[in-house]
C-alpha positions in Angstrom: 0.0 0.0 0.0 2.7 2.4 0.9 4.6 1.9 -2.5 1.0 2.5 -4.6 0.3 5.8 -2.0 3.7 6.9 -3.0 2.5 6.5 -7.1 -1.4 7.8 -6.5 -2.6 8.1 -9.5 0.0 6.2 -11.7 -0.9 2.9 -13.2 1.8 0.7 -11.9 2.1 -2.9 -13.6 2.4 -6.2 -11.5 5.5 -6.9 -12.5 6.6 -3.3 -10.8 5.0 -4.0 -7.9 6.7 -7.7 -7.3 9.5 -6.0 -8.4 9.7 -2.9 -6.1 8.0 -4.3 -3.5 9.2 -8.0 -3.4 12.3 -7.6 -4.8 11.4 -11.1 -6.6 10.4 -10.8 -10.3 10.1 -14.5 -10.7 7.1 -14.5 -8.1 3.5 -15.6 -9.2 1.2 -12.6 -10.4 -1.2 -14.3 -8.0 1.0 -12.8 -5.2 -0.4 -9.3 -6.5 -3.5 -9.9 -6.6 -3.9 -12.1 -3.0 -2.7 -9.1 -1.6 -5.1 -6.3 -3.5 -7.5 -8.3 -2.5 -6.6 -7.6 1.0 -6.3 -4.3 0.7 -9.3 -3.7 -1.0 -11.3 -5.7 1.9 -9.5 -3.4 4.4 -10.8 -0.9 2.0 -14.7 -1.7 2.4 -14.6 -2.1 -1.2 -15.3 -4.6 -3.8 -13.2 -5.4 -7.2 -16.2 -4.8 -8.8 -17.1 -1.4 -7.7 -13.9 0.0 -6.5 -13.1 3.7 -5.1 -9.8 3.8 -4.4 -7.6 0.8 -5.8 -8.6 0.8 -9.4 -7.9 -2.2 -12.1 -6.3 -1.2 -15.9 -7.1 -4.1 -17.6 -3.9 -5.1 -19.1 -1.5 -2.6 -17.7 -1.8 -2.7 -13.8 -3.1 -0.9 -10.8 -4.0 2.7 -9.8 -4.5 4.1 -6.5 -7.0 7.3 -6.3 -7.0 9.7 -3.8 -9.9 9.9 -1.9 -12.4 12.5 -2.8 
C-alpha cells in the first residue's frame, strides 16, 4: 500500500509491484493480486465497484486519492 500511496494516480504494472516491493520478479502474479484483495477488503470495497484501488485491464493498478 505504501509503495501504490507513493505513485497515486500512476498505473503501476504487476510486475513493478513484485519488483519494487518484493524484490522477486520471478514470483506468481497471484501474489499481487492475494494481496489487492486484502487491501481492497481493508478498504470496504469490492473489485467490482472499486473507489480507491482501481484495475487497468492489461496494464496494472492505480490508486486514487480519496475524494
Amino acid at each position: 500500500m505504501a509503495f501504490l500511496a507513493h505513485h497515486t494516480g500512476q498505473v503501476v504494472s504487476k510486475r513493478r509491484l513484485l519488483t519494487e516491493v518484493w524484490r522477486e520478479p520471478y514470483v506468481d502474479d497471484q501474489t499481487v493480486d492475494v494481496h489487492l484483495s486484502s487491501l481492497r477488503r481493508k478498504l470496504g470495497e469490492r473489485a467490482a465497484a472499486p473507489r480507491y484501488l482501481l484495475t487497468v485491464r492489461g496494464v496494472g493498478i492505480k490508486l486514487v486519492a480519496p475524494r
